[in-house]
DSSP file (Angstrom, degrees, kcal/mol; ACC not computed):
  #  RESIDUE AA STRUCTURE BP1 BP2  ACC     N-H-->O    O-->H-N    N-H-->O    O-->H-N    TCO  KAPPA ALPHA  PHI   PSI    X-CA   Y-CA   Z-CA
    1    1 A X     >        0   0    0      0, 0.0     4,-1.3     0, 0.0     5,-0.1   0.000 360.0 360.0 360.0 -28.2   31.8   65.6    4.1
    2    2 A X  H  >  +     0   0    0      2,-0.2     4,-1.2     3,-0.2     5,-0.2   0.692 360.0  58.0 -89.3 -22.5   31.7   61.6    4.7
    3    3 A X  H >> S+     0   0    0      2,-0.2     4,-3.8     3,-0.2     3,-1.7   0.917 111.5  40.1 -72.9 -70.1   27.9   61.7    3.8
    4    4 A X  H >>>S+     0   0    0      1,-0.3     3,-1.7     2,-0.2     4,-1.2   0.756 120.5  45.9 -42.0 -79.5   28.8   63.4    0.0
    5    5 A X  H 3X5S+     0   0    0     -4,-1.3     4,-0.9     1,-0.3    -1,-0.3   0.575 113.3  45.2 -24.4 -46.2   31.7   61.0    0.0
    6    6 A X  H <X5S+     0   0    0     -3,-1.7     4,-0.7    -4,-1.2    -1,-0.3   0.855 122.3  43.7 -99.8 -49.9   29.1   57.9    1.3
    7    7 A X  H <X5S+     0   0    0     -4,-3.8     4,-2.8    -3,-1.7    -2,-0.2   0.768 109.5  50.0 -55.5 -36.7   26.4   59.4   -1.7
    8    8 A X  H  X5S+     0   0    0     -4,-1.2     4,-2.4    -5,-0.4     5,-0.2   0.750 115.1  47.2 -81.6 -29.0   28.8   59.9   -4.6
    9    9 A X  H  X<S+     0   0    0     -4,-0.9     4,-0.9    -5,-0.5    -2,-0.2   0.794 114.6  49.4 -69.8 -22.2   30.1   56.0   -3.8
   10   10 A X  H  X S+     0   0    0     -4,-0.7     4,-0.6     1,-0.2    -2,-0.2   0.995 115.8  39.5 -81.5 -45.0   26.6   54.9   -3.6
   11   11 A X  H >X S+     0   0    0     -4,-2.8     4,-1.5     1,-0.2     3,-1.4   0.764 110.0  55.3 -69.6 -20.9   25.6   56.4   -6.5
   12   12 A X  H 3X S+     0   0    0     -4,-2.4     4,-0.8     1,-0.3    -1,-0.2   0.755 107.5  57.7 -25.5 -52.5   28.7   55.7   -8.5
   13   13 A X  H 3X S+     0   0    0     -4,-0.9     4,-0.7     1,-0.2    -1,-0.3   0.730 102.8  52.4 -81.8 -16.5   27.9   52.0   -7.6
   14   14 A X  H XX S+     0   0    0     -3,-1.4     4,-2.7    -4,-0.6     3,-0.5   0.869 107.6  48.8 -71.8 -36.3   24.5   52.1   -9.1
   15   15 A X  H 3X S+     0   0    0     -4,-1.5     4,-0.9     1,-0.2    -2,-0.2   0.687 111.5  50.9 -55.1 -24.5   25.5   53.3  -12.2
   16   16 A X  H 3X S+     0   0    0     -4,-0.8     4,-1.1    -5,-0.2    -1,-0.2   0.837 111.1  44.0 -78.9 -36.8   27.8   50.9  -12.1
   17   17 A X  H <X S+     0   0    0     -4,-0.7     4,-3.4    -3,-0.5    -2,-0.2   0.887 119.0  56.0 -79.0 -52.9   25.3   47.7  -11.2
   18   18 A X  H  X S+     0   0    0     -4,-2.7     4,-1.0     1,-0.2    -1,-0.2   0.764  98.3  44.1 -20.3 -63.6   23.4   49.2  -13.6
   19   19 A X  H  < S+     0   0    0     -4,-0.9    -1,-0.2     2,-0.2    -2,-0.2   0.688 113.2  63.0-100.5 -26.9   25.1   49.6  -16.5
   20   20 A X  H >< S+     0   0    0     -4,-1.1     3,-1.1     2,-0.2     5,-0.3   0.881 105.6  49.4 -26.5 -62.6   26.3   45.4  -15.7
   21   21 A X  H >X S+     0   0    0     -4,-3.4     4,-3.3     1,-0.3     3,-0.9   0.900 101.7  56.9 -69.5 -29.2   23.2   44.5  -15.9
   22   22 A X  T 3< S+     0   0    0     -4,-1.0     4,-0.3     1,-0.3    -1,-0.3   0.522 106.0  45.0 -79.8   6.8   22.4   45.8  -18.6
   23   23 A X  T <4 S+     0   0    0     -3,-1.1    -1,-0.3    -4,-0.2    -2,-0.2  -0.250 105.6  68.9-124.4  41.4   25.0   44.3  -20.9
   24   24 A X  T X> S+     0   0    0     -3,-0.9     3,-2.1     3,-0.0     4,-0.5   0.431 100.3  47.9 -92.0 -61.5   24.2   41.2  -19.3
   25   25 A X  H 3X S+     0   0    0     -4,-3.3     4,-0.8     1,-0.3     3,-0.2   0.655 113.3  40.4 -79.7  -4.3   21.2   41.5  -20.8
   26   26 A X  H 3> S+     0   0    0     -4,-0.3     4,-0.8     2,-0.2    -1,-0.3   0.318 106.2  60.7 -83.9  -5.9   22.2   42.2  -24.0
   27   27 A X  H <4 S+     0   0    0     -3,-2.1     4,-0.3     2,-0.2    -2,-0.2   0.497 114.9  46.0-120.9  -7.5   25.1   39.7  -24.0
   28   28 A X  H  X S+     0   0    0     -4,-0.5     4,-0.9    -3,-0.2    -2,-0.2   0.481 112.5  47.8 -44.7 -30.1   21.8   37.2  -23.3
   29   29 A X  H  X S+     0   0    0     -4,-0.8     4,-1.5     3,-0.1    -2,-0.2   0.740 112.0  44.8 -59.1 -28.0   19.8   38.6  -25.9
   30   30 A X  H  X S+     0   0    0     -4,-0.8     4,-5.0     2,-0.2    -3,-0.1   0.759 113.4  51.9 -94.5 -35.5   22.3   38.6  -28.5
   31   31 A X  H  > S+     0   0    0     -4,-0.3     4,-1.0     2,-0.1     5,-0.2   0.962 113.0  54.4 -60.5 -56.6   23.3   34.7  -27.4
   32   32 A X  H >X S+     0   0    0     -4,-0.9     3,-2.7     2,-0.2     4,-1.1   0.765 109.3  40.0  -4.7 -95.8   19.6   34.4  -27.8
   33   33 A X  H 3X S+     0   0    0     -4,-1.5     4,-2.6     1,-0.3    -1,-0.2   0.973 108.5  62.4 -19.2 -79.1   19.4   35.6  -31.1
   34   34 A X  H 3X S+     0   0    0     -4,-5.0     4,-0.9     1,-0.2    -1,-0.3   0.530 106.5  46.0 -48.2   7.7   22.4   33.8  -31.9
   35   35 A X  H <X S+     0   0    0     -3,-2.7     4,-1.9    -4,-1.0    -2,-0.2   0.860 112.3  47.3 -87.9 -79.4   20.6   30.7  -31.2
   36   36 A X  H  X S+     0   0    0     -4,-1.1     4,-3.5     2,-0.2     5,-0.4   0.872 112.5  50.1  13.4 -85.8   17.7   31.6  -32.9
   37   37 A X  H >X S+     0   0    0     -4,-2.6     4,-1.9     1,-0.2     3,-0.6   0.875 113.9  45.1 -22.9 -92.8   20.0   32.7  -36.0
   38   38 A X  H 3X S+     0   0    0     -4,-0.9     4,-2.2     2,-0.2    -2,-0.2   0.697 115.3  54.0 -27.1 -37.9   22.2   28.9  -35.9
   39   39 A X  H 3X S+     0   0    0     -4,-1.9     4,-1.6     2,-0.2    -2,-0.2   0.997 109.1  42.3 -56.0 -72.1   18.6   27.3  -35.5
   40   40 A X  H <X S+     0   0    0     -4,-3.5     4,-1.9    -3,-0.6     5,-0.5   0.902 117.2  50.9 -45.6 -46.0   17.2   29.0  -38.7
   41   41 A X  H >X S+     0   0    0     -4,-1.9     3,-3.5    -5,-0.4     4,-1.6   0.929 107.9  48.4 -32.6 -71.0   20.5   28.2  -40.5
   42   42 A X  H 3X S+     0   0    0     -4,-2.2     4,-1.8     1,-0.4    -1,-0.3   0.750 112.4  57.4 -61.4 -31.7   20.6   24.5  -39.5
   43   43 A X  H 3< S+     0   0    0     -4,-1.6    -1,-0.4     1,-0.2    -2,-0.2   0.707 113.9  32.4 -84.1 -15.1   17.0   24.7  -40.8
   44   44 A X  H <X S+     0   0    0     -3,-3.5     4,-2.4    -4,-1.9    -1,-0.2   0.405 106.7  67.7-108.7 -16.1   17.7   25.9  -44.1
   45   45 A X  H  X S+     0   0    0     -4,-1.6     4,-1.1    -5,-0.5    -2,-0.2   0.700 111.3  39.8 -96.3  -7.1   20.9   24.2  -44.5
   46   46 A X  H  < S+     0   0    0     -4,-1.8    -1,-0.2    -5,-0.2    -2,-0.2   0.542 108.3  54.2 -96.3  13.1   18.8   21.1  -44.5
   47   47 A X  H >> S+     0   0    0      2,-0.1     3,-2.1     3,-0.1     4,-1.3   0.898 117.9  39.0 -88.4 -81.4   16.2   22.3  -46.4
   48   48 A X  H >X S+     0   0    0     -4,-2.4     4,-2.8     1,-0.3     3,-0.8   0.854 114.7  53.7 -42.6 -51.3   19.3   23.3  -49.3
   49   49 A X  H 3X S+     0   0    0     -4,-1.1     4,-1.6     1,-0.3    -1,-0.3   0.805 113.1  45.2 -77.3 -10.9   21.2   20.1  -48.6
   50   50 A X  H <> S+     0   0    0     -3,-2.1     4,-0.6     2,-0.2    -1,-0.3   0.789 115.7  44.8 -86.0 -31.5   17.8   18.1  -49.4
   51   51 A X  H <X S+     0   0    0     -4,-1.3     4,-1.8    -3,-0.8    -2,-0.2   0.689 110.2  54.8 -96.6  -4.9   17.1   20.0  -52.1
   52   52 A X  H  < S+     0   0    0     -4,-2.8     4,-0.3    -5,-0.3    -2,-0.2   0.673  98.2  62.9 -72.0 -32.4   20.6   19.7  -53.4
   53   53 A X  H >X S+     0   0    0     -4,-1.6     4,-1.5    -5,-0.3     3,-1.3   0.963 101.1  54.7 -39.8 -63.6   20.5   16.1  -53.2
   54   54 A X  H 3< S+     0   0    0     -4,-0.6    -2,-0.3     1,-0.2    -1,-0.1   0.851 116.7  35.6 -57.2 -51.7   17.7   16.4  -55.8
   55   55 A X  T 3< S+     0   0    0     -4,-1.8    -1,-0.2     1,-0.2    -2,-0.2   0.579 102.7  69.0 -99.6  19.6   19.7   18.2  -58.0
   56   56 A X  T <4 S+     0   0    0     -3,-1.3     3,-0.3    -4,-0.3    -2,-0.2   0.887 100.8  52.2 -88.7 -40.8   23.1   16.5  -57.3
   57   57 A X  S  < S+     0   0    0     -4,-1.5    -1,-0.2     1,-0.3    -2,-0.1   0.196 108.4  66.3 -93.6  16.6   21.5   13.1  -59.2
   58   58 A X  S    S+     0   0    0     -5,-0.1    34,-0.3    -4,-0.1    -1,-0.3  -0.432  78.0 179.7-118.9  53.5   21.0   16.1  -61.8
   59   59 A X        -     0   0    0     -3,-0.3     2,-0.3     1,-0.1    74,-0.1  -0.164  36.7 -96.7 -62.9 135.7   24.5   17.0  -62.8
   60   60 A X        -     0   0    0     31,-0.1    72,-1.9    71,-0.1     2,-0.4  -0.540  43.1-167.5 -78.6 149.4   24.7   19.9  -65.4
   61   61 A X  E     +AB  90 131A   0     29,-2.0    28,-3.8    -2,-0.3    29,-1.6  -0.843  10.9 174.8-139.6 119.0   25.0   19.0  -68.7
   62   62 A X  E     -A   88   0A   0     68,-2.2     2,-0.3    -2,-0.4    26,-0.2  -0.396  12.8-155.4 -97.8 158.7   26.0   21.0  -72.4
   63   63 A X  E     +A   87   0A   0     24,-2.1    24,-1.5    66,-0.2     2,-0.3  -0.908  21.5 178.3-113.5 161.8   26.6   20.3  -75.6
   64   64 A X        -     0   0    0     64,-4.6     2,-0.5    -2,-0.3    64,-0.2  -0.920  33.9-122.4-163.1-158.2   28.5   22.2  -78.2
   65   65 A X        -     0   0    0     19,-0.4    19,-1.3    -2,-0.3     2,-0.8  -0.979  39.7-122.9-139.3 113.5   30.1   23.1  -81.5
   66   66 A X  B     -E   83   0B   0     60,-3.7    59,-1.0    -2,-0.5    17,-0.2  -0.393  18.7-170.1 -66.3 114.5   34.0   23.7  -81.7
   67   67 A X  S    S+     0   0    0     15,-1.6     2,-0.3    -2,-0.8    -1,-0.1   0.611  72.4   2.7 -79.3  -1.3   35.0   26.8  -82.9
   68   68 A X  S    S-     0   0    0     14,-0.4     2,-0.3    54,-0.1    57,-0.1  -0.742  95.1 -78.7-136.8 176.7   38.5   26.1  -83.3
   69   69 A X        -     0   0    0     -2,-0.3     2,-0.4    54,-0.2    54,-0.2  -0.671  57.9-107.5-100.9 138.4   40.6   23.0  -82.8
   70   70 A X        -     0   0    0     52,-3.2     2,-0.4    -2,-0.3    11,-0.2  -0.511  43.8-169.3 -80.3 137.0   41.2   22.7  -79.2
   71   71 A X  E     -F   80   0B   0      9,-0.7     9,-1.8    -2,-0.4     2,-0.2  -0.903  19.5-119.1-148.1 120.7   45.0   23.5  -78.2
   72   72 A X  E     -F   79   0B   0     -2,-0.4     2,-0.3     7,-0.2     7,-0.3  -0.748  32.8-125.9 -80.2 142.5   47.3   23.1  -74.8
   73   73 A X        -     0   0    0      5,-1.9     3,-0.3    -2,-0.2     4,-0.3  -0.683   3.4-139.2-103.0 163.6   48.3   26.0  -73.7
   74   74 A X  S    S+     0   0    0     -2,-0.3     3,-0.3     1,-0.2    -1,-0.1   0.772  93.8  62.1 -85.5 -19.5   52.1   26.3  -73.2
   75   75 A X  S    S-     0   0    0      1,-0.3    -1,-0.2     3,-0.1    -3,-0.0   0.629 129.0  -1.2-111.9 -11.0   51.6   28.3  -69.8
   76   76 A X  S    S-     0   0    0     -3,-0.3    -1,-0.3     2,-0.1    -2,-0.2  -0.269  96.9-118.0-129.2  20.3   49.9   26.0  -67.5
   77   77 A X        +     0   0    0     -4,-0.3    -3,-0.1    -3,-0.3    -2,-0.0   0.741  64.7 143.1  40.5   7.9   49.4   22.8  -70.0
   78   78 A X        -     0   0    0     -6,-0.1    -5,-1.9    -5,-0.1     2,-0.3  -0.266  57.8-112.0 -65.5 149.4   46.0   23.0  -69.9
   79   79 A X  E     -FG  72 108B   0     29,-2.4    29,-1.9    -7,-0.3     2,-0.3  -0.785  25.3-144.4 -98.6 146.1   43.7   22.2  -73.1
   80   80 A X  E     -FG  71 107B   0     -9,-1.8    -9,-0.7    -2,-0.3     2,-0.6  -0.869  19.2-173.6-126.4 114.5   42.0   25.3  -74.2
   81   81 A X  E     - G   0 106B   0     25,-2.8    25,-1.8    -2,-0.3     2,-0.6  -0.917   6.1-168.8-134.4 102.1   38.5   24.3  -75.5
   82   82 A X  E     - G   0 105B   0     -2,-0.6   -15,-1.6    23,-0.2   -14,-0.4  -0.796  15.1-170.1 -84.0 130.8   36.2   27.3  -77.4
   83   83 A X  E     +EG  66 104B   0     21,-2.2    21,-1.3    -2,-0.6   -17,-0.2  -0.811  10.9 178.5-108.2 156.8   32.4   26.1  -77.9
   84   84 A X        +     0   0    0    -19,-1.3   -19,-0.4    -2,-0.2    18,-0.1  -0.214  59.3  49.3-112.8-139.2   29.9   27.7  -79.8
   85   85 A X  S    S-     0   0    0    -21,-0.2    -1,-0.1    -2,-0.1    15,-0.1   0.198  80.8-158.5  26.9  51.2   26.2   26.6  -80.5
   86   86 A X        +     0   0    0     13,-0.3     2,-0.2   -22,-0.1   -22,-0.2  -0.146  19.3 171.1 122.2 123.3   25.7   26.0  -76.8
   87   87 A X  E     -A   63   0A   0    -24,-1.5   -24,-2.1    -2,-0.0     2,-0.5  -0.966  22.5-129.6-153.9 151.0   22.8   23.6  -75.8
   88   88 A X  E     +A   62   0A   0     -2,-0.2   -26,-0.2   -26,-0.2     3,-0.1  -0.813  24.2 171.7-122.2 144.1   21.7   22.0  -72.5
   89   89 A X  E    S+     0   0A   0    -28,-3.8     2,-0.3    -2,-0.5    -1,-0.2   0.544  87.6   2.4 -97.1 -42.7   21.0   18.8  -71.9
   90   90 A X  E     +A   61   0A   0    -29,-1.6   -29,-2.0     0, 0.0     2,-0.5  -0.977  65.3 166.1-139.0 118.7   20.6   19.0  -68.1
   91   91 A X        +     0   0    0     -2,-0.3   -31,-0.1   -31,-0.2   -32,-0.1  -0.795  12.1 159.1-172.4  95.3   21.0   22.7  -66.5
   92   92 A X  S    S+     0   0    0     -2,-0.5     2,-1.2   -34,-0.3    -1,-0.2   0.951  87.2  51.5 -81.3 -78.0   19.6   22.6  -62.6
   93   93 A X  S    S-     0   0    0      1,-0.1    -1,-0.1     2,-0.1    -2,-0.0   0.082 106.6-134.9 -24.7 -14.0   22.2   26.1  -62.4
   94   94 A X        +     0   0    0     -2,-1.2    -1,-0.1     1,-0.1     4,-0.1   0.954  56.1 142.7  -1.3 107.2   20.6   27.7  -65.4
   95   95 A X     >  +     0   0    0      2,-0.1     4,-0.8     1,-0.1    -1,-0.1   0.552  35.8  97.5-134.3 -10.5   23.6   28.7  -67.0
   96   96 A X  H  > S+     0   0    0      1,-0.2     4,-1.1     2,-0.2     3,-0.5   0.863  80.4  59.9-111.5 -53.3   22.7   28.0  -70.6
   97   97 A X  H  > S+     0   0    0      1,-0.2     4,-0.8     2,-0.2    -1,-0.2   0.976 101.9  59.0 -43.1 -43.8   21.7   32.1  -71.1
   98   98 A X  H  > S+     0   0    0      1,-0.2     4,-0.7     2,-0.1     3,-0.4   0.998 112.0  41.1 -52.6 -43.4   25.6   32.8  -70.0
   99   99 A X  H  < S+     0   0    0     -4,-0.8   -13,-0.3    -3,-0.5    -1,-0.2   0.484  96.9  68.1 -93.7  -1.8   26.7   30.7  -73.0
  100  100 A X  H  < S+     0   0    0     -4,-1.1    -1,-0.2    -3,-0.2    -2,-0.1   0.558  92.9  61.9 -88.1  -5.4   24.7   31.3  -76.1
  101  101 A X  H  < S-     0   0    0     -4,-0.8    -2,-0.1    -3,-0.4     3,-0.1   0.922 131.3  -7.0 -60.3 -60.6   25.7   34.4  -76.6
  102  102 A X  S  < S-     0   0    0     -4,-0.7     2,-1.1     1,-0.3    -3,-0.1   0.572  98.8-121.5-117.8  -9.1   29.4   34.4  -77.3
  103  103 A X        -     0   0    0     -5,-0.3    -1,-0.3   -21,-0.1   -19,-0.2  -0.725  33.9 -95.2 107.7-107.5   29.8   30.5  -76.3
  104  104 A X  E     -G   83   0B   0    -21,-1.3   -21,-2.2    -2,-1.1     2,-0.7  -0.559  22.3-130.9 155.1 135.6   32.2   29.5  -73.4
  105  105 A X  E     -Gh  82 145B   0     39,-1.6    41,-1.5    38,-0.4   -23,-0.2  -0.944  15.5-149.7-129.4 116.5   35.6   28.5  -73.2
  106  106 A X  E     -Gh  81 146B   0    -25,-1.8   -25,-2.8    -2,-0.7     2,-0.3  -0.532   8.2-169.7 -87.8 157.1   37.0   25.3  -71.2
  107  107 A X  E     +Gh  80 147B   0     39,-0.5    41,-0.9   -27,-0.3   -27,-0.2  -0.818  28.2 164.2-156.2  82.5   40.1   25.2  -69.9
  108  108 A X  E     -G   79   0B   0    -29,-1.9   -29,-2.4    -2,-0.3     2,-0.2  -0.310  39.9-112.9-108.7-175.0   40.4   21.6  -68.8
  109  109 A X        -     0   0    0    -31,-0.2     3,-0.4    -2,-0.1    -1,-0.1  -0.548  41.4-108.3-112.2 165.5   43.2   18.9  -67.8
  110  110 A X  S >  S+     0   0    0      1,-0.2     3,-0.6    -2,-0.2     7,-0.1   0.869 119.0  71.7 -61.5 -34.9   44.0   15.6  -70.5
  111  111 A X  T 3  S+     0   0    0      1,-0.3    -1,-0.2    42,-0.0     4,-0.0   0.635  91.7  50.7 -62.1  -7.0   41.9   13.6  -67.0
  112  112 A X  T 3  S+     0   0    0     -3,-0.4    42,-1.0    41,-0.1     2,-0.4   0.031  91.2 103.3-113.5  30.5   38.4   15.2  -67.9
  113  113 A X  B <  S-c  154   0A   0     -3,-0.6    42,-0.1    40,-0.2     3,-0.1  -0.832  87.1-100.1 -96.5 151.6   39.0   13.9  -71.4
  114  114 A X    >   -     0   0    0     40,-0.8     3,-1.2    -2,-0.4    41,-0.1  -0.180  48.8 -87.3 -54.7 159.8   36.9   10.6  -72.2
  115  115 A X  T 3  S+     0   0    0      1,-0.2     2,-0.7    -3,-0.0    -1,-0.1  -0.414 119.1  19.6 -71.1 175.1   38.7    7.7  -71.9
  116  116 A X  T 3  S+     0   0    0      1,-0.1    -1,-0.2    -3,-0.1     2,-0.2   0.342 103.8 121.4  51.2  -4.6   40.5    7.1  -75.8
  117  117 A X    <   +     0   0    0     -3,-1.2     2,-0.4    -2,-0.7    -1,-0.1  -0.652  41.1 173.0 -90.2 163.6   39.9   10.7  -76.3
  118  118 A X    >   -     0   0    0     -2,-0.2     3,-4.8    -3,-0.1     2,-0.5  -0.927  44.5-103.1-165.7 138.5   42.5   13.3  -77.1
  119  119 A X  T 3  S+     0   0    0     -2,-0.4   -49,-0.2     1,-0.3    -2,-0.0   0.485 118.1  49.5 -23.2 -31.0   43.5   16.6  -77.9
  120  120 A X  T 3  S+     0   0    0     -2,-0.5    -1,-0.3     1,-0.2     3,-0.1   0.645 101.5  67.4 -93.1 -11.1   44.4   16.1  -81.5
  121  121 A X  S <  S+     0   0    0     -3,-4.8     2,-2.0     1,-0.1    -1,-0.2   0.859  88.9  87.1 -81.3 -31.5   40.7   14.2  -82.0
  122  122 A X        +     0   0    0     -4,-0.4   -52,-3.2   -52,-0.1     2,-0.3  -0.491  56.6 163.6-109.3  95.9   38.9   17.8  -81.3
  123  123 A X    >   -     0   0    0     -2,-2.0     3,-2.4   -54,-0.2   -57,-0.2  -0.616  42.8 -83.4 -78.8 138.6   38.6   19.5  -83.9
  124  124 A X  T 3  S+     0   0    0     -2,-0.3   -57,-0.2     1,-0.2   -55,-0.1  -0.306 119.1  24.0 -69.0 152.5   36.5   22.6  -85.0
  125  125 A X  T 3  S+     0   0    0    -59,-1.0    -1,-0.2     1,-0.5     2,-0.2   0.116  89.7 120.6  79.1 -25.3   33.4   21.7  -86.0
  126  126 A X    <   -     0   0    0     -3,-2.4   -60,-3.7   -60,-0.1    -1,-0.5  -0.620  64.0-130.7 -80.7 156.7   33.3   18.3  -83.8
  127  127 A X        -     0   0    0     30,-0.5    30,-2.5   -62,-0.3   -62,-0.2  -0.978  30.8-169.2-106.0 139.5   30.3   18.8  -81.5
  128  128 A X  E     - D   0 156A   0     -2,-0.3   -64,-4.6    28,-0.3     2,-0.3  -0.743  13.7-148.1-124.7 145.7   31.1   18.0  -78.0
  129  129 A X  E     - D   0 155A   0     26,-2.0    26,-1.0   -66,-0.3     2,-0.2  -0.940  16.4-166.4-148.0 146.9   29.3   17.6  -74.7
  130  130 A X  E     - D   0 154A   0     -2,-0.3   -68,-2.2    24,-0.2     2,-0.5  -0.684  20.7-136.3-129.3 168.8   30.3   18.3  -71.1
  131  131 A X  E     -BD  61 153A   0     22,-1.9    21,-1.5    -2,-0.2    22,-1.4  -0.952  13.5-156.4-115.3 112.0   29.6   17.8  -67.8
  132  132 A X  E     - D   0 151A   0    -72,-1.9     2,-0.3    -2,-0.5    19,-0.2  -0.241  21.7-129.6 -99.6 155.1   29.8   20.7  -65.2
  133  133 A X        -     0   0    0     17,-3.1     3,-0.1   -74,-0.1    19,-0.1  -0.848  58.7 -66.0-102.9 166.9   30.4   19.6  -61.3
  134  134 A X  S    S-     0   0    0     -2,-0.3    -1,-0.1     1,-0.2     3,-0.1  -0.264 115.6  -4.8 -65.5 144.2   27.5   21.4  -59.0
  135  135 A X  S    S-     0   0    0      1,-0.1    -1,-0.2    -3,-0.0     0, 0.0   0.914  89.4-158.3   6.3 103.5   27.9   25.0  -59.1
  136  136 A X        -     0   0    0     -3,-0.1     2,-0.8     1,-0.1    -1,-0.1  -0.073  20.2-106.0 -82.6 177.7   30.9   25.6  -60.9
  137  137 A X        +     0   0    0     10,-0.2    10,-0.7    -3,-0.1     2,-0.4  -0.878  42.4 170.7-117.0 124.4   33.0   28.2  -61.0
  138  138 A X  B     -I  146   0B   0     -2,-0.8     8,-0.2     8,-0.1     6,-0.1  -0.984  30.3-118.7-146.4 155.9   32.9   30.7  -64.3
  139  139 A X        -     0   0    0      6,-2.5     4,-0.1    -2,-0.4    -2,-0.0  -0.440  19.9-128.3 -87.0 164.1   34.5   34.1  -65.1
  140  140 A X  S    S+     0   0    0      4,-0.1     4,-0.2     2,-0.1    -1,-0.1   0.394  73.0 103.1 -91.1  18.5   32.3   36.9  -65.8
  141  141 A X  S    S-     0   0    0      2,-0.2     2,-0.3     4,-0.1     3,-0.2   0.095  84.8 -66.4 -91.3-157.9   34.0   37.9  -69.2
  142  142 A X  S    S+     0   0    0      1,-0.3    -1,-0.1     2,-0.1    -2,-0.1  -0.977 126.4  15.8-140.6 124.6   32.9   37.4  -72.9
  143  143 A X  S    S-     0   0    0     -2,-0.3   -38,-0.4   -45,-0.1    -1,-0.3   0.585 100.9-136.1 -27.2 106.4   33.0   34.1  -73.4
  144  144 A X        -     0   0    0    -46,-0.3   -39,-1.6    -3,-0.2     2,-0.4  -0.107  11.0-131.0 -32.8 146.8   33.2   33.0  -70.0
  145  145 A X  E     -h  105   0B   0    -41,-0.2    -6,-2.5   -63,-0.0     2,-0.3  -0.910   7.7-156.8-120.9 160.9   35.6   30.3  -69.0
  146  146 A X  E     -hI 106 138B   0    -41,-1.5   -39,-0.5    -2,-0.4     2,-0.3  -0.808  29.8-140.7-115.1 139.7   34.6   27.4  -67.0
  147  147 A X  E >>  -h  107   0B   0    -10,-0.7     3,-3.1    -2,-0.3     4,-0.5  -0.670  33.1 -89.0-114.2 179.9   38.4   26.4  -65.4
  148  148 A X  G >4 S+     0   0    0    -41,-0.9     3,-6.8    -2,-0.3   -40,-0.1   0.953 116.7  65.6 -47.4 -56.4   39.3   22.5  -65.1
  149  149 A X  G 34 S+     0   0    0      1,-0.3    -1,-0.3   -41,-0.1   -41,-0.1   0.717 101.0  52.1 -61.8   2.4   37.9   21.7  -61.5
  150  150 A X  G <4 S+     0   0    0     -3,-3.1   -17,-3.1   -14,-0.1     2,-0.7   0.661  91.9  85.4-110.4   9.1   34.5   22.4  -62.6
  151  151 A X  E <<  + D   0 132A   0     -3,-6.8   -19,-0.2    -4,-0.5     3,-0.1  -0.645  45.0 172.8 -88.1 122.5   34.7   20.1  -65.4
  152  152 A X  E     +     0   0A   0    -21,-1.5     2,-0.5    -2,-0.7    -1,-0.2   0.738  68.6   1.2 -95.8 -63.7   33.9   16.6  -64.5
  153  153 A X  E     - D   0 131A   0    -22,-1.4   -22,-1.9   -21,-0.1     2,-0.5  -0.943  48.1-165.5-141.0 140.5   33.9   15.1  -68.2
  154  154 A X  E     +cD 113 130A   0    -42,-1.0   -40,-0.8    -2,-0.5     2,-0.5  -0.856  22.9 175.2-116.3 113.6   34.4   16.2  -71.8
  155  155 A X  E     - D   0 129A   0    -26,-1.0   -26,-2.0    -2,-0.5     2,-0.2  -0.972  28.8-116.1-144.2 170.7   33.2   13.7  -74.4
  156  156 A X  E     - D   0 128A   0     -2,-0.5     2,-0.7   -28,-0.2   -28,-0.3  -0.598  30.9-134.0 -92.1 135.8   32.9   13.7  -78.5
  157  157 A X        -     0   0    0    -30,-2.5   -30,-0.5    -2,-0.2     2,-0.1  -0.812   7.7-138.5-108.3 103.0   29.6   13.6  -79.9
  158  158 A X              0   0    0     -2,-0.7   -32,-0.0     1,-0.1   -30,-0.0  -0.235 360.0 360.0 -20.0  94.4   28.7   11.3  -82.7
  159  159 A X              0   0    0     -2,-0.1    -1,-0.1   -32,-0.0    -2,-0.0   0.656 360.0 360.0 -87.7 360.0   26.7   12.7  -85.0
């Protein structure tokens, strides 16, 4: 009886050593990996930031055509801006397909306005051009709207 007893412990205790080691070695393979992984990251998140560079000294940039006179809205104050005729000047993002269908509508603060410009100067008709900040944030609806913090600057265009 002390022999089974002394057999069932031993083996018990290999299965046991066993089954340790093996999620040892998986809990080293997977830091592994994860090493690996974080390597390849770091390698591509300076690869992006390098090529981001290149297209930071490439800000996007639109023109457009007002389709209405541009309005604050009473529920946030924000100024309400619909473009039509949609044209790029500068578009690293290619974003210019999103907006020539149905146009685009900003929804900026009086601070992205040019300096001396102001709500009651844009009018429909005026053509306007703006300045996106790198990757911007836009809804997916029809006309998309670009919201203030991706607006860097809003300015009147001469014609």
């Amino acid at each position: 009886m002390k022999k089974v007893k002394m057999v069932i412990a031993g083996a018990a205790l290999l299965v046991l050593l066993g089954a340790c080691g093996q999620q040892n070695n998986a809990t080293k393979e997977s830091s592994e990996a994860s090493v690996s992984t974080e390597q390849s990251t770091n390698q591509s998140t300076a690869d992006s930031t390098s090529g981001s560079k290149d297209q930071a000294s490439e800000s996007s940039v639109f023109t457009g055509v007002l389709a209405e006179d541009a309005n604050v809205t009473d529920s946030d104050n924000s100024i309400r801006i619909s473009l039509d005729k949609i044209e790029a000047v500068s578009d690293p993002e290619e974003m210019l397909p999103s907006f020539q269908t149905n146009g685009v509508i900003l929804n900026a603060q009086e601070e992205q306005l040019a300096e001396g410009l102001t709500v009651e100067q844009l009018k429909a008709g005026d053509k306007i051009q703006f300045t996106l900040a790198e990757l911007p944030i836009m809804t997916m609806s029809i006309p998309p709207q670009i919201p203030g913090n991706s607006i860097t600057l809003i300015e009147k265009v001469e014609e």
